[in-house]
Each structure stands twice: as structure tokens, then as C-alpha cells.
matplotlib code that plots the C-alpha trace (Angstrom):
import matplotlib.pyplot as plt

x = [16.0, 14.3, 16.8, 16.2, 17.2, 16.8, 14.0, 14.9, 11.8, 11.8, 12.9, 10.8, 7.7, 8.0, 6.0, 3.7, 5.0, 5.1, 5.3, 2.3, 0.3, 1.0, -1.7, -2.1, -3.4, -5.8, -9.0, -8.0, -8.4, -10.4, -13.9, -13.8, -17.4, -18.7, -19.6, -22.9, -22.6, -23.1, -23.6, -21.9, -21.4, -17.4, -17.5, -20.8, -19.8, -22.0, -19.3, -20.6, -18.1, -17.7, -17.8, -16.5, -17.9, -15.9, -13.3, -11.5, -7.8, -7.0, -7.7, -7.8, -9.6, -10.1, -13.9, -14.5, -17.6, -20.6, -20.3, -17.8, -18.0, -21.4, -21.4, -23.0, -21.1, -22.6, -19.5, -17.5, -15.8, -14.3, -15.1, -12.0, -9.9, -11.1, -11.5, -14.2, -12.7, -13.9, -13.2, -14.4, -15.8, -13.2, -10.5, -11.6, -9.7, -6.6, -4.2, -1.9, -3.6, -2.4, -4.4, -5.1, -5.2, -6.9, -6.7, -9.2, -7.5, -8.1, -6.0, -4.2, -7.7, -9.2, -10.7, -13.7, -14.7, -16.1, -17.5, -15.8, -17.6, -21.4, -24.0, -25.8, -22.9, -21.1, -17.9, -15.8, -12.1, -10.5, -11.4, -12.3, -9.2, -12.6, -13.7, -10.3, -9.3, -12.0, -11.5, -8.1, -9.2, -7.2, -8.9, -10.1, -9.8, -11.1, -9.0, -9.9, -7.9, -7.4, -5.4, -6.0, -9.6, -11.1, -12.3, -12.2, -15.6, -13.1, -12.6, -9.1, -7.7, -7.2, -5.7, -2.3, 0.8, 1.8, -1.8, -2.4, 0.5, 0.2, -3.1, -2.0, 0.7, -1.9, -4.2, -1.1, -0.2, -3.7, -3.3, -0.3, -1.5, -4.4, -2.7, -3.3, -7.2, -7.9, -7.8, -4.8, -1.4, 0.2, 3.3, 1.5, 0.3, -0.4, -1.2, -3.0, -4.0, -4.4, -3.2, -3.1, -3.5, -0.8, 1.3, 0.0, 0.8, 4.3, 5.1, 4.0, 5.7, 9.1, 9.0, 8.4, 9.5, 10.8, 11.0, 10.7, 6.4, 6.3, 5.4, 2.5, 1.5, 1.3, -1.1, -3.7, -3.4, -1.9, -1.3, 2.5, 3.2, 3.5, 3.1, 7.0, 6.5, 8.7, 7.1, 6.8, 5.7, 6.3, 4.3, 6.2, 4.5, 4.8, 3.8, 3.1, 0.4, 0.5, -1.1, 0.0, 1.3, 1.4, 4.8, 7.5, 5.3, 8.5, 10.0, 6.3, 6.1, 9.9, 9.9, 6.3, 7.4, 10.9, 8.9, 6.6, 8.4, 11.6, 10.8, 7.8, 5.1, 2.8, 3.8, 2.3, -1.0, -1.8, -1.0, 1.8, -0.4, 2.2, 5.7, 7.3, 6.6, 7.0, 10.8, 12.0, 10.6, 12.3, 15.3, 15.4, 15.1, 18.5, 20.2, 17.6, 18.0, 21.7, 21.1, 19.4, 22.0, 20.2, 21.4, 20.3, 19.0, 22.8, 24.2, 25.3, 24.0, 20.6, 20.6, 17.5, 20.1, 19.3, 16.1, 13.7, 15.7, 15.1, 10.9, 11.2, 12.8, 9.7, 7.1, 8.7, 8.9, 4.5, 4.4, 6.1, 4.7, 1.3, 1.6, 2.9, 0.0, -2.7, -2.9, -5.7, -3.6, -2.5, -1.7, -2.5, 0.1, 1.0, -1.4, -4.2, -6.5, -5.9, -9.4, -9.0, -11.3, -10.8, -12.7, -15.4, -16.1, -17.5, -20.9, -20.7, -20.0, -16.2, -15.1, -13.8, -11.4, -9.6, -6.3, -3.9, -1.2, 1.8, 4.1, 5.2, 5.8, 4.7, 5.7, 2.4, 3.5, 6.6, 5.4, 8.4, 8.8, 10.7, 10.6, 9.2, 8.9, 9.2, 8.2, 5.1, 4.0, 4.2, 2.1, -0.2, -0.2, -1.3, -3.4, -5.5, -6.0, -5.1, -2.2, -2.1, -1.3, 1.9, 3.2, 0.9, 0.7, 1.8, -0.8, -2.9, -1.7, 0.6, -0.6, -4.0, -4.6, -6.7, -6.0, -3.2, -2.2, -1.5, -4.1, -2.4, 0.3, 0.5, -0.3, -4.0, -5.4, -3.8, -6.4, -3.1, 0.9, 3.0, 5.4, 7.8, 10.4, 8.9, 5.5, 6.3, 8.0, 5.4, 2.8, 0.4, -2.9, -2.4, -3.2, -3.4, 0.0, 1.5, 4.7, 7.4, 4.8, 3.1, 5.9, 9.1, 10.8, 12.6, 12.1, 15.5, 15.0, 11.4, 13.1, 16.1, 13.3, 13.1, 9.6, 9.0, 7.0, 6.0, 9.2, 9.5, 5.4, 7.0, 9.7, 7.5, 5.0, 7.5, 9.1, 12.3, 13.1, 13.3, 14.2, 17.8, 17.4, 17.3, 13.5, 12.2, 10.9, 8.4, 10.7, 8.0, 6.6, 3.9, 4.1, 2.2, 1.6, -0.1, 1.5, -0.7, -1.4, -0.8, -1.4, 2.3, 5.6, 6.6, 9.8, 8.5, 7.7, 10.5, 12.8, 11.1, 11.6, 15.2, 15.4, 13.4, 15.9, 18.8, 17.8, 19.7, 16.5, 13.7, 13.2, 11.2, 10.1, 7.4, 7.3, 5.7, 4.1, 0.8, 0.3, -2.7, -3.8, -4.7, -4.7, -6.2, -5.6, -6.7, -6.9, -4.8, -6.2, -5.3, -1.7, -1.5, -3.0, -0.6, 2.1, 0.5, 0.5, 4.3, 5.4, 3.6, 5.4, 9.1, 8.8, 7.4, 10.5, 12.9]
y = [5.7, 3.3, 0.7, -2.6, -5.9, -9.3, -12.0, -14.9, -16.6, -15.0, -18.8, -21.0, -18.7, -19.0, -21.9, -20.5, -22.7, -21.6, -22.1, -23.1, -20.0, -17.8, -16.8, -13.3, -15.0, -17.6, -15.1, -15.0, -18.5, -19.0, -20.5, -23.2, -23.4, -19.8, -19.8, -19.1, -20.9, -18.5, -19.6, -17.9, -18.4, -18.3, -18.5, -19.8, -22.4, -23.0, -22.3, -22.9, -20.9, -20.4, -16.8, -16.6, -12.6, -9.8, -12.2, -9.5, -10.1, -8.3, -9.1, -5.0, -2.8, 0.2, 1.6, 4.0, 6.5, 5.1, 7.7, 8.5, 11.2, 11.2, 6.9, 5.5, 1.9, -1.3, -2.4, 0.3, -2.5, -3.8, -3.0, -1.3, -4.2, -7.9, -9.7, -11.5, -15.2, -16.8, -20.5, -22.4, -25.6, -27.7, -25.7, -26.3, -29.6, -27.9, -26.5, -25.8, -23.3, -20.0, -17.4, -14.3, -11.1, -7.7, -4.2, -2.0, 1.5, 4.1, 7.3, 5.6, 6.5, 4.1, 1.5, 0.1, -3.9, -4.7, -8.1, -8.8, -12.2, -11.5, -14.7, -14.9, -12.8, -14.0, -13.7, -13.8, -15.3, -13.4, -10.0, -10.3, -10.8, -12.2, -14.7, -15.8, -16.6, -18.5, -20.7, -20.7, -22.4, -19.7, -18.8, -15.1, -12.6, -8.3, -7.0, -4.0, -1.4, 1.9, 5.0, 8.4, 9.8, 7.0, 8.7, 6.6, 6.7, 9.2, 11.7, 10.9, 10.2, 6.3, 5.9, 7.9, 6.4, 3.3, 2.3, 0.4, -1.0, -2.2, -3.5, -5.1, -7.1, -7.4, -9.9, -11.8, -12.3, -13.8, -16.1, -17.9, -18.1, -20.2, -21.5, -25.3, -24.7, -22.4, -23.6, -22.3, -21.4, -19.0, -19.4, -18.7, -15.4, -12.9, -9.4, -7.3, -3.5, -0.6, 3.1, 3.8, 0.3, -0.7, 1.5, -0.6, -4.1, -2.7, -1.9, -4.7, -6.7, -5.3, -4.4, -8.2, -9.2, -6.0, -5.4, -1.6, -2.3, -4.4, -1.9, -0.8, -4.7, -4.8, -1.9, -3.6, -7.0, -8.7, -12.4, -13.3, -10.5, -11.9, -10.2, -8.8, -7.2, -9.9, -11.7, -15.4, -15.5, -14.0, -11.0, -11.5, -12.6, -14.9, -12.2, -8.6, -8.1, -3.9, -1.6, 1.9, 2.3, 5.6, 5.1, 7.1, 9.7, 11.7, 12.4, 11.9, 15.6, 16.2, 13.5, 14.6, 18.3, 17.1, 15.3, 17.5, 20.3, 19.3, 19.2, 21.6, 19.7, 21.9, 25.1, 23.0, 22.0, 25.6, 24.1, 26.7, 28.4, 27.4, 27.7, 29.1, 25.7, 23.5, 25.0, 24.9, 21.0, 19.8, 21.3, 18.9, 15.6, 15.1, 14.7, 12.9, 10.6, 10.2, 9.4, 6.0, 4.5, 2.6, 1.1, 1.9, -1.2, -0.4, -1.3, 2.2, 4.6, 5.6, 9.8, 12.4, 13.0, 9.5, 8.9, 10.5, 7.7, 5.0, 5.8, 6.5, 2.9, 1.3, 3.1, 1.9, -1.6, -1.0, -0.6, -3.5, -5.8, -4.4, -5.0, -8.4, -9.8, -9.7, -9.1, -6.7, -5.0, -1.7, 1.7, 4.7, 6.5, 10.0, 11.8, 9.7, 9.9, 8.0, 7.1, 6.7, 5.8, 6.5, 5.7, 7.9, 9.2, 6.4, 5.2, 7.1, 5.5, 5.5, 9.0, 8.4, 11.0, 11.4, 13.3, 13.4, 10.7, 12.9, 11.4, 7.8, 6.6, 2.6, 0.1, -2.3, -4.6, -5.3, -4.5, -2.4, 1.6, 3.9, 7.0, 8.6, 12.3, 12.3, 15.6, 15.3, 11.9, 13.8, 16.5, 14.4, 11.8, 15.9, 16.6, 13.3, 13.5, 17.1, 17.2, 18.2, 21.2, 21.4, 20.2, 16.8, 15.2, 17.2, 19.7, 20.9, 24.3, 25.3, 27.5, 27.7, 23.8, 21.4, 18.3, 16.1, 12.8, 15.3, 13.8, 10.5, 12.2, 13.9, 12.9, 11.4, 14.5, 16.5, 16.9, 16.8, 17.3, 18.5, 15.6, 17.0, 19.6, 22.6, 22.2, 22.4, 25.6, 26.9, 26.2, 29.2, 28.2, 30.4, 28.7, 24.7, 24.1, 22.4, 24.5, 26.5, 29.9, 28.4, 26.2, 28.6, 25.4, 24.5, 21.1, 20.1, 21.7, 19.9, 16.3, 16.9, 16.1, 12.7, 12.8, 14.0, 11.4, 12.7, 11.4, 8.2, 7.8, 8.5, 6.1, 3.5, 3.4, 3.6, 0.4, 2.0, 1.9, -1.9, -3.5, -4.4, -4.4, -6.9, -7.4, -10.2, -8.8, -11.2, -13.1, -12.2, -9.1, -8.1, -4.3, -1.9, 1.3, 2.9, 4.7, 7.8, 7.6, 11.2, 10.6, 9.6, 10.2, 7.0, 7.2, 6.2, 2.9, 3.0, 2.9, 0.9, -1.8, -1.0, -1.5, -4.6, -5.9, -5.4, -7.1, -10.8, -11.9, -11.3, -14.1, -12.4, -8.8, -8.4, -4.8, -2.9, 0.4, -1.3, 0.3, 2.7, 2.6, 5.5, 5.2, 1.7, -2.0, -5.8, -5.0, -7.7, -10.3, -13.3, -12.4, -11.2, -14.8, -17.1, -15.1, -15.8, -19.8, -19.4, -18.2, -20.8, -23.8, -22.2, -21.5, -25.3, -26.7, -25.0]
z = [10.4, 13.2, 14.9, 14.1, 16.0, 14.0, 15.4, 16.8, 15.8, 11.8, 10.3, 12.6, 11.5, 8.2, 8.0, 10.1, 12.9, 16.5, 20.2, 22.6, 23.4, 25.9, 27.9, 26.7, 23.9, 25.2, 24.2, 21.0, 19.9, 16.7, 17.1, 14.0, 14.2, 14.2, 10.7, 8.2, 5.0, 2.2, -1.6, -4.3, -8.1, -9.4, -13.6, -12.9, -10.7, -7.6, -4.9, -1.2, 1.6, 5.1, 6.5, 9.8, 10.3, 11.7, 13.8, 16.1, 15.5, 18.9, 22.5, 23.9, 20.7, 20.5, 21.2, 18.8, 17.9, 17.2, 14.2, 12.3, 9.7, 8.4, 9.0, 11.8, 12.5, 13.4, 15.3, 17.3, 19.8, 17.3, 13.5, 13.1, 14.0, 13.0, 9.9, 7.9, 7.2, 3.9, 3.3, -0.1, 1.4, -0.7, 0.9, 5.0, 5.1, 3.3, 5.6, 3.2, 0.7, 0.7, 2.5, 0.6, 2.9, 1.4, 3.1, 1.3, 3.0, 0.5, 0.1, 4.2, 5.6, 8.0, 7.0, 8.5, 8.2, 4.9, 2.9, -0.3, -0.6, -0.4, -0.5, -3.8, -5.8, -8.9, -9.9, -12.8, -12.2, -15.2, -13.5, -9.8, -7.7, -4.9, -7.5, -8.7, -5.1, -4.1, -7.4, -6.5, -3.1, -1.3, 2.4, 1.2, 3.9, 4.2, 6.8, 8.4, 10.6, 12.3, 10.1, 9.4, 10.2, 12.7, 16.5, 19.0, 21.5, 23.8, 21.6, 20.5, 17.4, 17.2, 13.9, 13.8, 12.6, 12.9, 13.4, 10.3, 10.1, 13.8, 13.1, 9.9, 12.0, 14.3, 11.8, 10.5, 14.2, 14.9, 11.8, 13.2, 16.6, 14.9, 12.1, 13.3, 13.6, 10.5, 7.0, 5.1, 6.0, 8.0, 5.8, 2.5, 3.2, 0.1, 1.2, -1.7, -1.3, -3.9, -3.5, 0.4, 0.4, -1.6, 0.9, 3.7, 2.4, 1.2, 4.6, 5.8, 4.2, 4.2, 8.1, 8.8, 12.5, 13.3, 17.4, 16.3, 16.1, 19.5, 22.2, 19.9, 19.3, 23.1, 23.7, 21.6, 22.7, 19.5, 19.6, 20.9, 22.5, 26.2, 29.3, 29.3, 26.2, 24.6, 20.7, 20.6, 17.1, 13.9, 11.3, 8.0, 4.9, 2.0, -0.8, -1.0, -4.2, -4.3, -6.5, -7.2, -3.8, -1.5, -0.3, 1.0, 2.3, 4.1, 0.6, -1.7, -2.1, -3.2, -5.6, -6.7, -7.3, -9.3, -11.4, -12.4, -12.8, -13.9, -17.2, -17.2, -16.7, -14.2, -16.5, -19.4, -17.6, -16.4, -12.6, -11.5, -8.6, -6.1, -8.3, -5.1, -3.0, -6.1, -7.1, -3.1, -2.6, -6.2, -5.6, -2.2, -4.7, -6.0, -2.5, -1.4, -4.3, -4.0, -0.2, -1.1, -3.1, -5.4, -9.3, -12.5, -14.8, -16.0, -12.7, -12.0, -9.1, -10.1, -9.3, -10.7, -13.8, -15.1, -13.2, -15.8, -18.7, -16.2, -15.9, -19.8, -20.4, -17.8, -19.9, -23.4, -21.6, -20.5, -24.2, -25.5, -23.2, -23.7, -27.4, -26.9, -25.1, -27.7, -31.5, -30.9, -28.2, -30.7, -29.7, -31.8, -34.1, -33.5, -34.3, -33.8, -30.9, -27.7, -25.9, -22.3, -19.5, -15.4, -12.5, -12.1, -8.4, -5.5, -7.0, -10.5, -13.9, -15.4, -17.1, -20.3, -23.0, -25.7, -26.8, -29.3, -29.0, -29.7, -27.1, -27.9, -31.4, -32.1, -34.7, -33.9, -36.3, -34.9, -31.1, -31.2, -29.7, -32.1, -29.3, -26.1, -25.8, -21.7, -21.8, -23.8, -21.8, -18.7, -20.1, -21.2, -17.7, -16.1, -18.6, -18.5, -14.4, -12.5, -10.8, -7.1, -5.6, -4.0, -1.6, -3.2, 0.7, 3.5, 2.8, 5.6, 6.7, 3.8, 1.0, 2.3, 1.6, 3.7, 2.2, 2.0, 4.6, 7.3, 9.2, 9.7, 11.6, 14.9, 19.0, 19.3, 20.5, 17.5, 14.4, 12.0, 12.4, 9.1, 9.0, 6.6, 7.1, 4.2, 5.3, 9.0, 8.5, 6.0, 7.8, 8.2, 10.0, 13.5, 16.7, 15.3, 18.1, 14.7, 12.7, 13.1, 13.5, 16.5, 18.4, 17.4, 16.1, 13.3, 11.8, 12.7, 16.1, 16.8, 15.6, 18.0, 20.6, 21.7, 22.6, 19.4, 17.8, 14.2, 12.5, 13.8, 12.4, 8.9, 9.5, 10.9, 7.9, 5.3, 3.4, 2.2, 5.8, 6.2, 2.6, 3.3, 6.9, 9.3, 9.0, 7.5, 4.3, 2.3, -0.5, -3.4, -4.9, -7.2, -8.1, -10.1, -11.0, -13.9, -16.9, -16.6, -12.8, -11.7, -7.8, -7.0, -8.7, -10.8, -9.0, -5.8, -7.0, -9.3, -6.0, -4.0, -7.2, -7.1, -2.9, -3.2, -6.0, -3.8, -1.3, -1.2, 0.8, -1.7, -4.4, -6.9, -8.1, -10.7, -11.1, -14.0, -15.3, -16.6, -19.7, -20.4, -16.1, -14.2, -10.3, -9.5, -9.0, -9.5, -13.0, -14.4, -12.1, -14.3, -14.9, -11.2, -9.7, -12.3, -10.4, -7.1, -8.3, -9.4, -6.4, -4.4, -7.0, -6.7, -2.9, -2.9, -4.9, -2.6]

ax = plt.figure().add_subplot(projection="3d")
ax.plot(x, y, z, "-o")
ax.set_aspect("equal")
plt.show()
């Protein structure tokens, strides 16, 4: 686990007060007049805003290629690390608003800057998170950053572990160094991200403060990080808003294969082409489990033998709370046909399905469950998406696979490092430098190393390593994850719901299986924003 060491500024930043600048920051003052106006529409609304474009939230950035992939970039200096600010024009006198933050990383990959708030758009409030922001008067903000896949113009490999993360302190740095000058507050920060980037704001905003992220703040010139290395100001958060979240990716695969097989799931879906890998990674769950020393909703130690009642008892509670919310909310009988529809691939229409509902038995008029078969829903939550091949993330190298996270993990001249103990030793690709075949170490010998850096990365971009720590993790949460969303386990959130609980410092979790949701997020914008606006009134009455 990394070493923490409490901040002595964590209470006086979380107003998003601070110190006078130090010097190291002096370039990075924000220019309160480097804006276009830009004219949008929210519920048909004229809404005029300020767009302060691609504000670099560091003062040494990375160069990177002038192509990346099959992209060529506009902005290598620094398109991989600054912001676009949008500010409602009733909000620029109001330095009190909150300040919503997006990350738009996909899948951890890098994520290049982007414009949510485009002039001559519209916007509906009840189902853009954009839209329901600016009505909101909330300062709007795209924040990109380095992860796995940037190059930098060098050659190297910019965006390893704990790049994002880095960055992301990096922007919420930048905000309190210019929190008197920009509209909003640095103390009402809400951090939203989906998949990779629900993983990114999660870390975020447990890791808050921690010392453990200040050498890397320093290489990149983040704000209040003076010349002897030392933080004058603070990168916690008000509110973490996360969707489906790829967390936990040191134990993602274990959990993924106990799930899946435990109760015969891949067998039933015709996925069994790597049983071998998928029996030797479950096996590893229990311990692991055990190890984190979380409770039930009973209050007892939650463990893999009751783990499958608690998801069963979240999904029953999607359910109910689903058929609560509207009369015309019903979910078919067994028997009948459930009609589903997924997120077609980038620039192609929705998929849509249908199967049998032979898994959960409803009493609509009562908005009542009589019973779950857990081994028919996870049939069915396989069935309705393919699962991935084992191991699910730590892929590249082991059984022939290519895919996986791998790539976010390694030295910056390394094209991927197995950060996991089964894959590095089942790694097979001779001549990649990377596995027990090619180095003659064992996992346990290769860690052992303290210039080994490939399991501190995990550690470093990983929440379950902070909550309960002495970090400054943000006091609210906002979780989901869907009920048939096959790309993590459900007990990855399921822990991090049961960590975040525990800890005496956070106010308020909201966590949920959204009923009927496949991997995705911002789909329940309005209940998602009256959250947002609760938070704001409790923190506000103290």
C-alpha cells in the first residue's frame, strides 16, 4: 500500500482558500479576459457563456506527437493537459457556484482536449448533464489529460500511471491557485467521469492531499508545488459524480473471473476458451476479499460466501426503486420478453435485443420482487454483452491476447508492463523485456525491487488505497453502475460503496445498480443534478 502523510493545508483548502502564490506559479495565472462569447440554447432558453479555450493547467507540459494514432492534433504543447472553462454569463459575478469538472477518459486511455459546450447547440436539462449544468449556473469544465496510449513528441510513452491522476490534481490545483479571479468555487468542486473515467474521478477524489502524488506534481509544473518540492495548496474535491467505474485494476481480473465463473456463467455463455486462466485468477478472490475487511448491509464481514447475496439484494433494490419512480416504469413477467438497447459502436446507432426474462420475478402492482435467480441474471448480464476473455484487464501477452489496460503500466519507454502477478508469470510474447519468461522473475521477486515501479502505478491509481486513509477524500459520492454492465465485476463498485461508507470522513454515498443499464453514464441526469443541489444545501447548513 503507498505511505501516506496527512496535509497540513487539507482544512484551510476546503474552501478553496489559500496562501499568496508562490512563484512557481506566477505563469499560471488565469487571464479573466481571454474569452469568446458563444450562444447556446438550454430547454430552449437563449443561454450566452464564456469559453475560456484550452487553458493549460500546468506551467512545464508535455510536447507530445503531432499524431497520435491515426489523429493528427491541433495542440501537442499542450492539448493533453489544459482545460476549456465555460461560464453562463449570470454565473461570472458568482463566486460561489459550484464548478463542475468532466474527464471524458474512455476505457483509462488518454484523453485529448474536447468541447462539451459548442456555440449554436441546444440542450435539454432532463438528459444532458452539459445542459443541466449550465442551467444550474455551475462553471462547466472538459478536462483533458495524459493516460494510456498518448506519445509524447520524443518517442516516449507520456501517459503511464499515475499520469491522469497527476494531471487531474494538476487542474484542481490550478483552480485554487485562481480561485479569487475565476467564477465558481474551488471548494464546490464536482468531478463527473464514466467507465475509465469514473475510475479517474474515484481516485481523485479519494487520494485528496496526499504527499504520495507530489514529486510527480513537480515534474509538470502544477500550481503549489514550490521550488523545494513542498504543496502550498490543496487537490481534494467537494463531490465525486462516477459512472460504472474501472477501479481496482490490481485485483479487476480476480474479482472478474469469481464472478463469472463461480456460479457458471462463462460455461453458460459458450465463453470457456481460457477455463485454465479463469479457475487459477478466481480461486485468488476470496483472500483477497477477506483482506479488505469490509461489512455486509448486515453489519458483518462481507467475504465471496455472502458477496453474490449482497449484489443479489442491490439488484432487487435497482428493481424496486426502478418501479417506484414511474407508473409506466413495469418490468416484464417471466416469461415475457425483455427489450434492451446498448450503445452502438462510436458514430453508429444504439443496438437493441430481446430475451426471455426468466431471471427476476416482479409483482408491478405492488413494485415488490418475489425472487432473483443469481445464476440466470448472470447468464443473461453475459448473454446480453460478451464477456471478456480472461484475464478481462491485464491482457497483453497472456493467452495470445493484445488487449487489456496493460498499456497504462510499465517505464515510458516500455510499450506495456503486466501489472498483476498471473499475467506476469504467464506472460508468453518472447523478447517484449516484460514477465517472468524474459526477466527470470517472479512477481514477488520483481516487486521486492525498489526501483520497481509497476506496483506502486497500481497503487497510485487505485481508490481502495486511500478511503480510510489519511487523505482527504471528498465528503460526497454519486455512484453507478449498471445492472447488466458486463465490463467490470459488480463487486468492484460494490466495495468501493462499502470502503466509502466506512469512512467517518465522507458525508454521503448515493450508490446504486441503475436498473436495465449497460456500460454508460449521465443517464439519470435529473436525479443525478438534485443530488448535486443537496449536497451543495447540507454542506451549506453545516
Amino acid at each position: 500500500m503507498v505511505m501516506l502523510s496527512a496535509s497540513p493545508m487539507a482544512s484551510a483548502e476546503a474552501s478553496g482558500s489559500r496562501s499568496a502564490p508562490d512563484v512557481e506559479d506566477a505563469e499560471l495565472a488565469f487571464d479573466d479576459t481571454a474569452y469568446t462569447t458563444i450562444n447556446v440554447t438550454v430547454d430552449g432558453v437563449p443561454t450566452p457563456v464564456r469559453w475560456y479555450k484550452e487553458v493549460c493547467y500546468v506551467a512545464d507540459p508535455i510536447l507530445m506527437a503531432s499524431t497520435q494514432g491515426a489523429n493528427t492534433i491541433a495542440n501537442p504543447a499542450c492539448g493533453y493537459q489544459s482545460m476549456n472553462v465555460f461560464v453562463p454569463e449570470g454565473a461570472v459575478d458568482d463566486q460561489d457556484t459550484a464548478i463542475y469538472y468532466a474527464v471524458n477518459n474512455g476505457g483509462w486511455f488518454a484523453s485529448y482536449i474536447r468541447a462539451s459546450v459548442r456555440d449554436g447547440a441546444s440542450y435539454d436539462s432532463a438528459t444532458s448533464n452539459v445542459g443541466a449544468a449550465l442551467k444550474a449556473g455551475f462553471v462547466f469544465i472538459d478536462v483533458a489529460s495524459r493516460s494510456r496510449g498518448v506519445v509524447a513528441a520524443d518517442g516516449t510513452y507520456a501517459g503511464k500511471a499515475p499520469a491522469p491522476v497527476v494531471d487531474a490534481k494538476a487542474a484542481v490545483r490550478y483552480l485554487r491557485l485562481n480561485d479569487d479571479v475565476m467564477p465558481g468555487s474551488a471548494g464546490r468542486i464536482v468531478i463527473n467521469g464514466t467507465s475509465g473515467g469514473g475510475a479517474l474521478v474515484s481516485i481523485l477524489g479519494a487520494s485528496g492531499n496526499s504527499t504520495d502524488y507530489e514529486p510527480y506534481l513537480a515534474e509538470i509544473g502544477a500550481a503549489g508545488i514550490s521550488s523545494k518540492g513542498k504543496s502550498t495548496i490543496g487537490d481534494d474535491v467537494f463531490a465525486v459524480n462516477a459512472y460504472c467505474p474501472i477501479t481496482d485494476l490490481g485485483n479487476a481480473d480476480i474479482a472478474y473471473e469469481w464472478l463469472y465463473t463461480t456460479l457458471g456463467t462463462r460455461a453458460a455463455v459458450g465463453s470457456t476458451a481460457e477455463s485454465a486462466t479463469s479457475a487459477a485468477l478466481a480461486a485468488q478472490y476470496p483472500a483477497y476479499e477477506q483482506s479488505l475487511h469490509l461489512k455486509s448491509a448486515a453489519g458483518g464481514p462481507l467475504t465471496a460466501e455472502n458477496m453474490l447475496d449482497e449484489i443479489e439484494a442491490e439488484v432487487i433494490h435497482s428493481a424496486v426503486t426502478y418501479m417506484g419512480a414511474d407508473p409506466a416504469n413495469v418490468i416484464p413477467d417471466l416469461g415475457e420478453q425483455i427489450v434492451y438497447t446498448s450503445p452502438g459502436s462510436p458514430g453508429s446507432p444504439p443496438k437493441s435485443g430481446t430475451y426471455t426474462n426468466d431471471w427476476i420475478d416482479v409483482d408491478n402492482d405492488a413494485n415488490t420482487v418475489v425472487s432473483v435467480d443469481m445464476e440466470r441474471y448472470l447468464t443473461f448480464v453475459g448473454t446480453q454483452a460478451t464477456l471478456k476473455p480472461a484475464p478481462a484487464f491485464d491482457q497483453t501477452g497472456v493467452n495470445n491476447l493484445t488487449a487489456g489496460e496493460s498499456n497504462l503500466f510499465g517505464t515510458s519507454t516500455q510499450v506495456y508492463s503486466n501489472f498483476t502477478e498471473y499475467a506476469w508469470e504467464h506472460n508468453i510474447i518472447a523478447g517484449d523485456g516484460i514477465g517472468l519468461d524474459d526477466t527470470g522473475l517472479t512477481w514477488v521477486q520483481l516487486t521486492k525491487d525498489p526501483d520497481t515501479t509497476v506496483d506502486e502505478q497500481v497503487d497510485l491509481i487505485d481508490p481502495m488505497q486511500y478511503i480510510g486513509t489519511q487523505a482527504d477524500t471528498a465528503p460526497y459520492w454519486y455512484v453507478r453502475h449498471g445492472t447488466r454492465d458486463r465490463d467490470t465485476a459488480f463487486t468492484i463498485s460494490l466495495n468501493l460503496d462499502r470502503a466509502l461508507e466506512a469512512d467517518q470522513d465522507v458525508r454521503d454515498v448515493n450508490y446504486r445498480l441503475a436498473w436495465d443499464r449497460p456500460h454508460s453514464g449521465n443517464y439519470d441526469v435529473p436525479e443525478a443534478m438534485q443530488w448535486i443541489a443537496d449536497a451543495l444545501a447540507t454542506a451549506d447548513a453545516g
